[in-house]
C-alpha positions as CSV (number, residue, x, y, z in Angstrom):
1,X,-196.3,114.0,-38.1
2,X,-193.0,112.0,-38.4
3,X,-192.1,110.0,-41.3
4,X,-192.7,105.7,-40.2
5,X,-188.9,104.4,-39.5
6,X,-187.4,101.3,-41.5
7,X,-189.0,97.9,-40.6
8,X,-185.9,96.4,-38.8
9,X,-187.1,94.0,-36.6
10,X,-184.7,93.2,-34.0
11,X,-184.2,91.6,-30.6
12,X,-184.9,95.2,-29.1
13,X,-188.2,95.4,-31.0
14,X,-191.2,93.9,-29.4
15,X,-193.2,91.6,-31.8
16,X,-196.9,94.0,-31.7
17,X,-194.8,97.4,-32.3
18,X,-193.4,95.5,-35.6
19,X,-196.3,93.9,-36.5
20,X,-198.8,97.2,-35.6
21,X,-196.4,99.1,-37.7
22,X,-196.6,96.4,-40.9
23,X,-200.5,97.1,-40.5
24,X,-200.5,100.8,-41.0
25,X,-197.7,100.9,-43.4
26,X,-200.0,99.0,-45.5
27,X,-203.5,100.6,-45.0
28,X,-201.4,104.1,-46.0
29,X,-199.2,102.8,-48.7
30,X,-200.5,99.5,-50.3
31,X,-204.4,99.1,-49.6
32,X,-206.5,98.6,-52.3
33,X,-203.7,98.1,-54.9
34,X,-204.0,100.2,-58.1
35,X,-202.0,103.2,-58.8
36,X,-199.6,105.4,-56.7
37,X,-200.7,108.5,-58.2
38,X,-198.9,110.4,-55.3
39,X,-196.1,110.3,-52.7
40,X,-197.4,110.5,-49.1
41,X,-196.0,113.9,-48.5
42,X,-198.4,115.7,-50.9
43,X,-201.0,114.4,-49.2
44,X,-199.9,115.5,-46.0
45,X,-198.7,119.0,-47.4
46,X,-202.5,119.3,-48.5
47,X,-203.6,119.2,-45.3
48,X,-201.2,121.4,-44.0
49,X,-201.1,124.0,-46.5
50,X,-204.6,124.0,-46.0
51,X,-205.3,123.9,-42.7
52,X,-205.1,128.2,-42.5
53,X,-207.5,128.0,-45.1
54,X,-209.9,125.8,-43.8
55,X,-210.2,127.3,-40.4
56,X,-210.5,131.2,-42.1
57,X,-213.5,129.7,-44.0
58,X,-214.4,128.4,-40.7
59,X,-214.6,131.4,-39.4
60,X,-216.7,133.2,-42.0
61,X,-219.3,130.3,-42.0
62,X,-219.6,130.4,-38.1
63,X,-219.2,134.3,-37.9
64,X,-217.0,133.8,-35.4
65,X,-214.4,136.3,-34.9
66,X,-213.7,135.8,-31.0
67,X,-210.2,136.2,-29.5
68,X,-209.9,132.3,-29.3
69,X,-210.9,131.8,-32.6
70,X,-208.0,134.2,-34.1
71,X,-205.1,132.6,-31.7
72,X,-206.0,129.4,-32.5
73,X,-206.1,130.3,-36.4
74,X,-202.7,131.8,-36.1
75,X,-201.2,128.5,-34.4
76,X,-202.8,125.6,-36.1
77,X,-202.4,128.1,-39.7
78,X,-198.7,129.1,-39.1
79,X,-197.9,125.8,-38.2
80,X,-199.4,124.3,-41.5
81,X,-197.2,126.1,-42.8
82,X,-194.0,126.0,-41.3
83,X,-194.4,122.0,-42.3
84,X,-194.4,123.0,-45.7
85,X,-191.6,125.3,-46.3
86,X,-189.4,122.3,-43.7
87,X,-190.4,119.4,-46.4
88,X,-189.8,121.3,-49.1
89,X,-186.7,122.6,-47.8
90,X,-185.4,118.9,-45.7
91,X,-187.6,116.6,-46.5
92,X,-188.0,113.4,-44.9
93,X,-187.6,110.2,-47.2
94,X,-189.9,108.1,-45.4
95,X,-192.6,110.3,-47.2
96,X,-191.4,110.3,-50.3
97,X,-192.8,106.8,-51.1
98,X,-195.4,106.8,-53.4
99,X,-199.2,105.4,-51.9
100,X,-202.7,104.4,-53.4
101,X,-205.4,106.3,-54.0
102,X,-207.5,104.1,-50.8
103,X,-204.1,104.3,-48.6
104,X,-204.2,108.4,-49.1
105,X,-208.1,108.2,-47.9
106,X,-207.4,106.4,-45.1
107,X,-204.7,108.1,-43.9
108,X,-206.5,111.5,-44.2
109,X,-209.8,109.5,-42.8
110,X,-207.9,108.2,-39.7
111,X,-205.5,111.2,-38.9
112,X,-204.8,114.0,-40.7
113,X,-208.8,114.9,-40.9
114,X,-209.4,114.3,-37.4
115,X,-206.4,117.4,-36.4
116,X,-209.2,119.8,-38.9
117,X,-211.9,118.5,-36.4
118,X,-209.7,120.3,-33.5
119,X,-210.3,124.0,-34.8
120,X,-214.4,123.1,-36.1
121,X,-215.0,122.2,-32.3
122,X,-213.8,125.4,-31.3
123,X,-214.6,127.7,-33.9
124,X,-218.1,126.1,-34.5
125,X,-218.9,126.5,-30.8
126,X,-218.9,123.0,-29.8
127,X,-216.2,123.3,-27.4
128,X,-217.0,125.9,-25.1
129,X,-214.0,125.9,-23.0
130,X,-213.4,127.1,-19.3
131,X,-209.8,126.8,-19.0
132,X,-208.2,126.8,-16.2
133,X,-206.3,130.0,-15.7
134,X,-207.4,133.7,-16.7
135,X,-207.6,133.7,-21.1
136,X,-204.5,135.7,-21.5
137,X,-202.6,133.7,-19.7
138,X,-204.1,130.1,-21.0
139,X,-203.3,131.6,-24.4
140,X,-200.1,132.5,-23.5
141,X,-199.6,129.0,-22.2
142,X,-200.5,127.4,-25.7
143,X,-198.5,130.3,-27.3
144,X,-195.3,129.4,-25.7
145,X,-196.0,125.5,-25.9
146,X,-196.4,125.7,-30.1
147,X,-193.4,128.1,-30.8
148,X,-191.3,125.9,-28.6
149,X,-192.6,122.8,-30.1
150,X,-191.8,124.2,-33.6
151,X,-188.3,124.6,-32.6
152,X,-187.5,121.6,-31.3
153,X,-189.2,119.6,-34.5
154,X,-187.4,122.0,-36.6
155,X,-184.4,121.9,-35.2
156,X,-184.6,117.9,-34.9
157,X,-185.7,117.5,-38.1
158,X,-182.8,119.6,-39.7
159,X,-179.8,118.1,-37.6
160,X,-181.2,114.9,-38.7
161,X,-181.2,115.5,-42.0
162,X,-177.8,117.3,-42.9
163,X,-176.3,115.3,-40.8
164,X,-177.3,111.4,-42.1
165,X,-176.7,113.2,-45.9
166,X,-172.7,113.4,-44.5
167,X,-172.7,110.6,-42.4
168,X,-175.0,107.7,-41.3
169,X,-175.2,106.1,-37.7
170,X,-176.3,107.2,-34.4
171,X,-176.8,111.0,-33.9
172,X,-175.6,112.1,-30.7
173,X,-175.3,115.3,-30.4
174,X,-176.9,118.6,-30.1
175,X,-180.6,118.0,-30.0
176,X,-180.4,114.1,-30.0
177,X,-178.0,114.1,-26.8
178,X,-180.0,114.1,-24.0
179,X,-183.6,113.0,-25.7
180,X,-183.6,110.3,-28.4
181,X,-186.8,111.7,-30.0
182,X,-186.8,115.2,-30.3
183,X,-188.8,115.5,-33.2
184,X,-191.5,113.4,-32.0
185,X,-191.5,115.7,-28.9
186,X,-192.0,118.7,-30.8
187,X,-194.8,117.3,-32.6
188,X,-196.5,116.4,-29.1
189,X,-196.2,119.8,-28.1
190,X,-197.2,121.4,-31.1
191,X,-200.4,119.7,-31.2
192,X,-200.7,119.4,-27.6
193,X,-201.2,123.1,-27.6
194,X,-204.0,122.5,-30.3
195,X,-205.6,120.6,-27.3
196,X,-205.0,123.0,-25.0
197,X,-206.4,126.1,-26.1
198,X,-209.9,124.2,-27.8
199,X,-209.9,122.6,-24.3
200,X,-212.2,119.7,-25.2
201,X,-212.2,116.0,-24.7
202,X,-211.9,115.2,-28.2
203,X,-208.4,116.3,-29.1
204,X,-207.1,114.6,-25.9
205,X,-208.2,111.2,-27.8
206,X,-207.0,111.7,-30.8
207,X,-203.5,112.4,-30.1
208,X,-203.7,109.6,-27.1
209,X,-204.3,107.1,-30.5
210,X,-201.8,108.8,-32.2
211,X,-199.1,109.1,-29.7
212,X,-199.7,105.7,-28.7
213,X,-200.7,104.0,-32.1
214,X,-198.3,105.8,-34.4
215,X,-195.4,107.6,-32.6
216,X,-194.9,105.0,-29.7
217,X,-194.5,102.3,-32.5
218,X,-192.6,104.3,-35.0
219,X,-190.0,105.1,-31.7
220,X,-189.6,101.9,-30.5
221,X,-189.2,100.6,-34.1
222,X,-187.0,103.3,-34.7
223,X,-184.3,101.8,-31.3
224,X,-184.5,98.4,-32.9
225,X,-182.7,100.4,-36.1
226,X,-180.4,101.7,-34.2
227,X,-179.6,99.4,-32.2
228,X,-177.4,97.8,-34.9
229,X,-174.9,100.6,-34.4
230,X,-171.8,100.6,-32.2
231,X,-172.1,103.0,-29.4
232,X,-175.8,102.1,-29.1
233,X,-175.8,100.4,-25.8
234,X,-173.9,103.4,-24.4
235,X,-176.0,106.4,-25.9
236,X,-179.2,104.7,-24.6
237,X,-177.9,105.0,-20.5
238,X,-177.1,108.4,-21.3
239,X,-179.9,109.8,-22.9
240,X,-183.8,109.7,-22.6
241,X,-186.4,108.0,-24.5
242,X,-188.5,111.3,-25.0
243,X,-188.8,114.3,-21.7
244,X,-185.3,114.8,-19.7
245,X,-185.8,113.8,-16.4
246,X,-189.2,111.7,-16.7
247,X,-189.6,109.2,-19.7
């Protein structure tokens, strides 16, 4: 997950991104009023951090100990992670803001629970996937799509970071030169080898309301910030909204 971009409504923004983005900021941060016993990130490191957990216990419960069941532990588990040791090493301010105790339910209700569901279809036998090419090389497939997907997040993520501590504007360079989202695009294909290996409908229609819901809207929110910058017209004819070569 990315962190929701500054509400900077501008000329570039279209009205239902802003106003879709207003609506989840406050169901996550504000709803219910009361205390802000915690900031958003520890309530995304819990699920993280104990994802590998979760699916091990999984696994015990179900007695499943099938090939699938390992890969996907070692994916979805490392990944968990690998999320933890980035925030606690860069993390990102836009979860450092402190939300209510009904704001943290609903965003584990309406998201963060729903990417658990993913590995209880698969390991609980609900999903009984037939994928499309031979196992090894499916799993190879969803293997190479996650480690690649880390890096690119990673690597996103970190540029971003040291590099708005020295200096702030438009990030050009490295892995913002040819894609303006990188880090969005390593989440997609992160979880879109979630999706892959449990091979189920499900998945595909949670991350089609995520992608759409959240990350379109936190992107195109996200150009109407930076669109205030000089150079902006410029960098957006050169580069790509998210894939080189197709979007």
């Amino acid at each position: 997950m990315n962190a929701p971009q500054p509400s900077i409504v501008r000329p570039a923004a279209s009205a239902w991104a802003a106003r879709l983005q207003s609506i989840t900021r406050y169901a996550v941060e504000d709803l219910g009023g009361g205390p802000r016993p915690w900031k958003f990130a520890w309530v995304i490191n819990f699920q993280k951090v104990g994802t590998p957990f979760f699916l091990a216990t999984l696994m015990w419960w179900y007695d499943n100990d099938s090939l699938a069941a390992w890969v996907y532990l070692a994916l979805h588990g490392s990944y968990g992670l690998v999320w933890f040791i980035k925030d606690v090493t860069f993390p990102d301010p836009g979860w450092q803001v402190k939300i209510t105790l009904a704001g943290s339910l609903v965003a584990f209700a309406a998201v963060l629970g729903w990417y658990w569901v993913f590995g209880w279809l698969l390991i609980a036998g609900v999903a009984k996937p037939v994928y499309p090419l031979p196992e090894p090389a499916w799993f190879a497939l969803c293997i190479s799509l996650c480690i690649l997907g880390c890096t690119v997040m990673i690597a996103a993520d970190a540029q971003k970071y040291f590099t708005l501590r020295l200096q702030r504007g438009l990030i050009t360079n490295g892995m913002f030169r040819y894609v303006r989202h990188p880090n969005y695009l390593g989440e997609m294909m992160i979880y879109g080898s979630f999706a892959l290996l449990v091979w189920h409908w499900l998945p595909f229609v949670v991350l089609a309301f995520v992608w759409l819901g959240l990350f379109a809207v936190n992107m195109i929110m996200k150009e109407a910030s930076m669109s205030r910058y000089a150079g902006w017209p410029e960098y957006r004819k050169s580069s790509w909204w998210l894939l080189p070569g197709v979007l």
